[in-house]
N, C-alpha and C positions, 0 to 999 in steps of 0.2 A: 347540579346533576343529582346530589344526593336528596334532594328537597322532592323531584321527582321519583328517585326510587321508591322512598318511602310511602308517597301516594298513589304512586302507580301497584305497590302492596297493598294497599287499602283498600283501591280499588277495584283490584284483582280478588281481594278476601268480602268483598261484597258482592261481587259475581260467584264465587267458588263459597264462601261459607252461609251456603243454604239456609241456615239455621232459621237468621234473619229475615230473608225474601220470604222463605216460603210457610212462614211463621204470618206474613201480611196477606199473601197468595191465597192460602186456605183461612184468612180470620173472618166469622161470616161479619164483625164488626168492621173490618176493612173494606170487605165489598160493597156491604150498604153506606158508608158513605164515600164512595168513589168518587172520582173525579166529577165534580160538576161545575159547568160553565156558564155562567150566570151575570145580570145585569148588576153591579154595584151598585146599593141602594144610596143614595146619597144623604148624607145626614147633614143639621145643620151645624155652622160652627157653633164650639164652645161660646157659651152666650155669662152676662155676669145678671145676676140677681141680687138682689139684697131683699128681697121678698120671705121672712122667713116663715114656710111651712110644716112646723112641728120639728122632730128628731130627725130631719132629712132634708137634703138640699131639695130646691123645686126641681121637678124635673128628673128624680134619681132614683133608682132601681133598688131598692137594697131591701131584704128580708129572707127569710127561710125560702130555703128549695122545697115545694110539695114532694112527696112523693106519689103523689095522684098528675106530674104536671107531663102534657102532651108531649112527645120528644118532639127534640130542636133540629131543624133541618139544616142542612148544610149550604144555609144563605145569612147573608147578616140579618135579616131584618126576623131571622126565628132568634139567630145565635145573639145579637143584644137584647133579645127580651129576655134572656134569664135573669132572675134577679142575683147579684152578685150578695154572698150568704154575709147575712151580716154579723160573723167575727171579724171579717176583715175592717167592717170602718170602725167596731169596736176598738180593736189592738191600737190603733192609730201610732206604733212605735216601731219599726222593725230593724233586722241589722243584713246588712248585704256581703256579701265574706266574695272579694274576686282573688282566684288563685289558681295557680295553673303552671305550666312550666316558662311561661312570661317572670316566672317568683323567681328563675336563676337568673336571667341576666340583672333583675330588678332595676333597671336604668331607663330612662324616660316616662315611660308608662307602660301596661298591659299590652298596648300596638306597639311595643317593641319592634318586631317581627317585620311588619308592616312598614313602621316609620324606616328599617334599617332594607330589605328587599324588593318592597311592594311600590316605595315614592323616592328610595334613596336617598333619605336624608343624608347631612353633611353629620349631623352631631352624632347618628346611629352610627353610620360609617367607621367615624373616627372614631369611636369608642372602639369599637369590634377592632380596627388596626392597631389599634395602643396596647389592645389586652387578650386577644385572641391569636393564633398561628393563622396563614396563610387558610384558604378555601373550609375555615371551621364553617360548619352548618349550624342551621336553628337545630335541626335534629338531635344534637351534640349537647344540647344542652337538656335536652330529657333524663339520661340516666344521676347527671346533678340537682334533679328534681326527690331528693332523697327525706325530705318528712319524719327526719330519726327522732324530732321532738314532739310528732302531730301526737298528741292525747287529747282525742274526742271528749273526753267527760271535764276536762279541763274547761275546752271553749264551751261544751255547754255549760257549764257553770259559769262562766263568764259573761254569758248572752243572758243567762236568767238575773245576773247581777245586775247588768243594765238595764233593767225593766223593759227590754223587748221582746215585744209576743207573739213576733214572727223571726223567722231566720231566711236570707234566700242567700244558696249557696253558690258557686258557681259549677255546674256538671262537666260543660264543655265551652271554651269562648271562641275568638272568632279561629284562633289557629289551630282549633279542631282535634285539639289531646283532651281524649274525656278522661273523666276522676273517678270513674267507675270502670268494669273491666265488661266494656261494649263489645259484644257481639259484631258490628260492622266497623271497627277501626283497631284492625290490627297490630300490633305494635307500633301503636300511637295512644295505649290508653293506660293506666295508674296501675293496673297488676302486671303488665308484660315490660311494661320498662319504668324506672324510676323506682316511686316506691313500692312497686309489689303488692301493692293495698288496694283497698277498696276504700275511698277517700270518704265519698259518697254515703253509703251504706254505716260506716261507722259514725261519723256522723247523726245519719238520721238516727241510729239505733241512741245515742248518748243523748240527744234532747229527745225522744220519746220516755225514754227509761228518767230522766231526770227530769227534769221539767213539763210546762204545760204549756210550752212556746210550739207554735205552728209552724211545720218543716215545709222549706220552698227548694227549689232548686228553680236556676237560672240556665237558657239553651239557648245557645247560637243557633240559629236556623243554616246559616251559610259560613262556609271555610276559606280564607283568602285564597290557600292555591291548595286548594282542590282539585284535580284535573278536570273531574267528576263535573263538579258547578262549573268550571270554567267551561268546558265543554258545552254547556246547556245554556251558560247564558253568551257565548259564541251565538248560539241560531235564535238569540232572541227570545230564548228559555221557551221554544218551540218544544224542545226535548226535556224530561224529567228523571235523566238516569240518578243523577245525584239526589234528588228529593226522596225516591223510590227505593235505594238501596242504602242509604247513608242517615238523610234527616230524617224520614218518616221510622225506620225501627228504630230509631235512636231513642225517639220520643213515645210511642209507644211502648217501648224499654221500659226508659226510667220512670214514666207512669206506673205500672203495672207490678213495677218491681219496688219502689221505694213510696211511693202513693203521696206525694207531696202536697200538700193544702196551697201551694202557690205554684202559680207554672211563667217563669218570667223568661219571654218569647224577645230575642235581639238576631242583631245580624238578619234581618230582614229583609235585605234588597230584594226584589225581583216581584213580578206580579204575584196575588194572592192564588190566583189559577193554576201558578206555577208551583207553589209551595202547598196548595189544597189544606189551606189553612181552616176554612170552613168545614170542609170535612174531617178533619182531624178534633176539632171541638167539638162539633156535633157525634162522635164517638166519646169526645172527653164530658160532655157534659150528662149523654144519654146513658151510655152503661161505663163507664172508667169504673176502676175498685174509689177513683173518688168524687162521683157523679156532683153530691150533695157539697161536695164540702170545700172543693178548688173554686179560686182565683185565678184569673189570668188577666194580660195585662194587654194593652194595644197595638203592638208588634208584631203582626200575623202579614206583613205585606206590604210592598210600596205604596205610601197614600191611606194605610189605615192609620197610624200614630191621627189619636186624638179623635178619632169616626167611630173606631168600630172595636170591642173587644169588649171584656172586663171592666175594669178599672182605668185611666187615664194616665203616661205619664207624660205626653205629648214629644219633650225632649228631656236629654242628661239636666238634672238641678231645675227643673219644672216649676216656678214657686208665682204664679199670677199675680199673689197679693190681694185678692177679690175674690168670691166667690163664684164657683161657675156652675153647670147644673148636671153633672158629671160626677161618680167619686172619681179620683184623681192622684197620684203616689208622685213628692215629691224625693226620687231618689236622685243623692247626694255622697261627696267624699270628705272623710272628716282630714285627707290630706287632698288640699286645692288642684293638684296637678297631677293626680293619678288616680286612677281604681285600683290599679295593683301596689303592691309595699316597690319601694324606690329606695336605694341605699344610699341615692344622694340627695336627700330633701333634708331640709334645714328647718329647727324649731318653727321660724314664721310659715313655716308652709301648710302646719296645721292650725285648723279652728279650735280658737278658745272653747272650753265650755260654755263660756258666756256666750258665744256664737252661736253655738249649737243649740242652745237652747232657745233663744231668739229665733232660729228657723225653725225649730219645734212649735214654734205659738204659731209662729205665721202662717206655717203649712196647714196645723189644727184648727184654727181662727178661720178658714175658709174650706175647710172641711175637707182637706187633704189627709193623706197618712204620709209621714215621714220613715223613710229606707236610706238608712246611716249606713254608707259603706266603710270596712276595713280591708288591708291588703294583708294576709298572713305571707309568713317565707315561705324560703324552698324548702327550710327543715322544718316548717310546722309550727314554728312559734308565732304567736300575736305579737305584734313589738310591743316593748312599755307605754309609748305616749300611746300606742289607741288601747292599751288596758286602761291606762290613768285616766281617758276620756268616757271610757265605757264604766269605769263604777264611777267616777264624776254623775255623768246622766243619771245611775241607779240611786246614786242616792238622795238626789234633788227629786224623783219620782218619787221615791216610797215618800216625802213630804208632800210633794206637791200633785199626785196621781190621782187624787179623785177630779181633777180641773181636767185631767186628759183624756185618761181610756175612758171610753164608751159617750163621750163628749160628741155636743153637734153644736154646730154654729149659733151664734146667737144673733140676734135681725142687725146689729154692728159686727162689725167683724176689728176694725181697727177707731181705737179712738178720735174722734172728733177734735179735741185739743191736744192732746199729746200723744202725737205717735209713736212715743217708746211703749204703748200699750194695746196689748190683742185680747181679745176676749173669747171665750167659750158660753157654753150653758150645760148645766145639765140638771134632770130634775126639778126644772124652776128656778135652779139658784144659776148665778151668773157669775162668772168668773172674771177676773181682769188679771192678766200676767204682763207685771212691772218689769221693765229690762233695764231702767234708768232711775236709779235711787234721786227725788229732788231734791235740790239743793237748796230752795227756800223753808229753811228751815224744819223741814221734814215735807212741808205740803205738796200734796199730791192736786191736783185736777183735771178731773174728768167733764166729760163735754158728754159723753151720750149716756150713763146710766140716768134713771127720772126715779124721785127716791116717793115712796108710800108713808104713811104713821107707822109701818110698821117695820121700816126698812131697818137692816142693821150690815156691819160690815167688819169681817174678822180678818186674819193672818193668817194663810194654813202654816203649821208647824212652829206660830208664833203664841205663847202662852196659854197655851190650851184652848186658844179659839175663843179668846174674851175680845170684845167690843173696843173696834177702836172708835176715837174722835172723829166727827164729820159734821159737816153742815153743807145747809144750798144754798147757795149764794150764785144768783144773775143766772137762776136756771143752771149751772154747774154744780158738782158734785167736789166740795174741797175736802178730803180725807188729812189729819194730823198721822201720817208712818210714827212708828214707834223710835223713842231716844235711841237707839243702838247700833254700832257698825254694821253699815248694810253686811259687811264683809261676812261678819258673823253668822249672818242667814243665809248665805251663800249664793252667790250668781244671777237669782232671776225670783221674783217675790209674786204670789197670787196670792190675790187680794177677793173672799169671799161675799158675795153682794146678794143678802136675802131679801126676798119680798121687793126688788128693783124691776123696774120696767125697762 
C-alpha cells in the first residue's frame, strides 16, 4: 500500500507541479521535436572486420561536430549520422559509480527491489523476514540512504587516480529515486529525503573544479512500479502520461542543468515512439548547452540496443573479442555479481587487477572503450577493495598509457600464436600487451608482428626504454623478456614494437 502512496504522490506532483510540464509545453525546443511516427530504419547487424582503415574502425563515425553541420531530425537515419566527438574513443578508460537507495539494503544487487516485489524471489524474501518488522516497505529504506561520508572531492580525486577520463554516474535507476532534487519526483529524490543533498550536482561540480575527466550521468528511462508507466504500458503504451510528465523533464532536467558529456540511456522497455527518443536527441544533439560535445549510448528503445544511437554497448559486459565496425562500450563490474556495493560479497567475487586489466586490452584491441563499474554505500564511502583496484589501474596506466588513450586498433587485434596477447597501434608504433609472463625461459612469441632493418622493441616502464633481444625465426617474432620477476613490473607488460608491420 505504501509503495503506492508514494507513487501515487509523484504522480500527483507531476500533474500539480507545473514547474516541469509547463516548462516542456512552452519550450519552442520541445515543440519542434514532437512526437513523430516514423518507419525504423533498419540497420545492418554489427559485422567483424579485420580490415584496418587508419585511426578508425571501417565503417565508424567518429570526429569533431561542425558547427556549420545541418540539424538532425528526429529519425535514426539523421540522428546516427552525427559523428560521435572524438574524446570519447580517445578516453578509452571510464568509471561507472551505480548508487542509489538500492546502497541500504546492499544485499543481492541494485534489483533488489525488484528481485524482492516485482518476481518474489525466495532469497529477497527471506532476507527482508530475517531482518525487517512485518509490512516494512522499499520506501523505508530512503531516509537510511544517509551519505554522512559522501565527500565529492575525495571520489574525484579517486577517479583522476585511476586514469579514468570519463565518469558516468548514476542520476536515477530503474526504482526511480533520483540523486538530484527533481522537479517531477517528489519525495522520492536526494534533497527531500535521505541525504538532503544534491548528489548529482556536487559531484559534477568536484570533477570539473579538479580534474579534466568528463562528466556522465546515467537515466532510467522507466520505473518498475511507476503507476504512471504501468498505466501506459497497460494500453500497449498507446498512452504517454508517464514519458511526458516524469521521463521527458527528468531528462531535459539534468541536461540543461548539469551538462554532462555522457548521457547513458537504460531501462528502456517500451517502443521508441513511446519514449520519443529520436526527438529528445535531435533537441540533444541540435541546441542542448551540450550540442558539440555529448555521447550517448544505444538504449533509446526496444530493439535499438546495438542499431541505433551513439556509441554501442549491445548488452551488460559487451566484449565481442573482434572488431566490429561500430564504437562500442564495453561496461562492466569489477564486483562479478552486482552494480550496486553488496555487504555480502566475498573477496573471490572481485576481479583481480590482473583481470581487469586483460579486459582493458581486449576491449581496446578491438576498439572498444572500457566502463569499470563501482557500487559506493549508503554513507558515501568507496569501499577499500574497489579504491585498491582503482589506484591498482592508475598506476599501471601512468606506465603503460601511452599504448591506451587515444589508441586504434591495429589490422591484428589478438595474436596469432599466443593468445595471452592484444594489441593496439598508435602513431605507427604497435603495441603488444602481455597478460602471461613465458615460462620458456623468458621467450615470448609472436605470430603477427613482420619485423623491417629497422625494427626495434622496448618495455614501457622497463629501463628507460632500451632495446630488448629479438629475432625471426620461421616468420615469428621471438622477443628474450628481461631477467626479472615479472611480479616486479606489475600485472600486465607492453611490449613497444617500432618500425613493425
Amino acid at each position: 500500500m505504501r509503495v503506492w502512496l508514494v507513487y501515487f504522490a509523484i504522480a500527483l506532483t507531476s500533474i500539480l507541479h507545473t514547474d516541469g510540464v509547463e516548462t516542456m509545453e512552452k519550450d519552442p525546443f520541445w515543440n519542434k521535436y514532437e512526437r513523430v511516427h516514423y518507419k525504423e530504419q533498419e540497420s545492418e547487424d554489427v559485422k567483424q572486420s579485420h580490415k584496418y582503415t587508419g585511426e578508425q574502425i571501417q565503417g565508424e563515425n567518429i570526429g569533431n561536430i561542425s558547427p556549420t553541420s545541418p540539424p538532425y531530425q528526429p529519425n535514426w537515419e539523421s540522428i546516427d549520422s552525427r559523428p560521435l566527438p572524438k574524446w570519447y574513443d580517445e578516453a578509452k578508460f571510464g568509471i561507472f559509480i551505480h548508487w542509489g537507495v538500492f546502497s541500504v539494503p546492499s544485499y543481492m544487487s541494485e534489483w533488489f527491489w525488484w528481485s524482492w516485489k516485482g518476481t518474489n524471489n525466495s532469497q529477497a524474501m527471506d532476507f527482508m523476514e530475517r531482518n525487517y518488522p512485518p509490512g516494512f516497505t522499499y520506501q523505508q529504506f530512503a531516509p537510511q540512504f544517509t551519505t554522512e561520508f559522501y565527500d565529492a572531492n575525495e571520489w574525484a580525486d579517486l577517479f583522476k587516480a585511476s586514469g579514468a577520463q570519463y565518469i558516468v554516474l548514476t542520476s536515477k535507476h530503474h526504482e526511480g529515486f533520483t540523486n538530484w532534487p527533481s522537479s517531477v519526483s517528489w519525495n522520492w529524490n536526494s534533497m527531500d529525503v535521505g541525504p538532503h543533498r544534491d548528489l548529482v550536482g556536487e559531484l559534477a561540480d568536484a570533477i570539473r573544479n579538479r580534474t579534466s575527466i568528463h562528466f556522465g550521468l546515467y537515466h532510467s528511462l522507466f520505473e518498475w512500479f511507476n503507476p504512471l508507466y504501468n498505466a501506459d504500458k497497460d494500453t500497449g503504451f498507446k498512452t504517454t502520461d508517464y514519458v511526458d510528465r516524469k521521463t521527458m523533464p527528468e531528462l531535459y532536467e539534468i541536461v540543461n542543468k548539469y551538462k554532462p558529456d555522457v548521457l547513458w540511456s537504460d531501462g528502456d522497455s517500451g517502443p521508441v515512439e513511446y519514449w520519443n527518443s529520436t526527438g529528445f536527441l535531435a533537441w540533444l544533439y541540435n541546441e542542448s548547452p551540450v550540442k558539440d560535445t555529448v555521447v550517448t549510448n544505444d538504449r533509446w528503445g526496444t530493439g535499438t540496443a546495438c542499431k541505433h544511437g551513439g556509441y554501442y554497448t549491445c548488452q551488460d559486459r559487451y566484449n565481442p573479442g573482434k572488431l566490429v565496425n561500430h564504437k562500442w562500450e564495453n561496461c562492466m563490474t569489477i564486483d562479478k555479481k552486482s552494480w550496486g556495493y553488496r555487504r555480502e560479497a566475498k573477496l573471490e567475487d572481485f576481479l583481480t587487477v590482473e583481470e581487469m586489466i586483460g579486459t582493458l586490452a581486449s576491449t581496446i584491441s578491438c576498439g572498444g572503450n572500457l566502463l569499470m563499474n563501482v557500487g559506493p554505500t549508503k554513507e558515501g564511502t568507496i569501499a577499500p577493495i574497489f579504491q585498491q583496484r582503482l589506484h591498482q589501474m592508475g598506476s599501471w596506466l601512468d606506465i603503460n598509457g601511452e599504448a591506451v588513450y587515444a589508441s586504434h586498433p591495429w589490422r591484428i587485434q589478438q595474436d596469432s600464436t599466443d593468445e595471452n596477447v592484444w594489441y593496439t597501434a598508435r602513431g605507427g608504433v604497435v603495441y603488444a600487451f602481455v597478460l602471461k609472463w613465458p615460462t620458456d625461459n623468458n621467450k615470448l612469441i609472436l605470430g603477427a608482428p613482420v619485423s623491417t632493418d629497422t625494427s626495434m622493441i622496448s618495455m614501457l616502464g622497463y629501463n628507460n626504454g632500451s632495446a630488448l633481444q629479438w629475432n625471426t625465426v620461421n616468420k615469428q617474432t621471438e622477443i628474450i623478456l628481461p631477467s626479472a620477476n615479472p611480479q616486479s613490473l606489475k600485472w600486465a607488460w607492453v611490449l613497444k614494437l617500432t618500425n613493425f608491420h
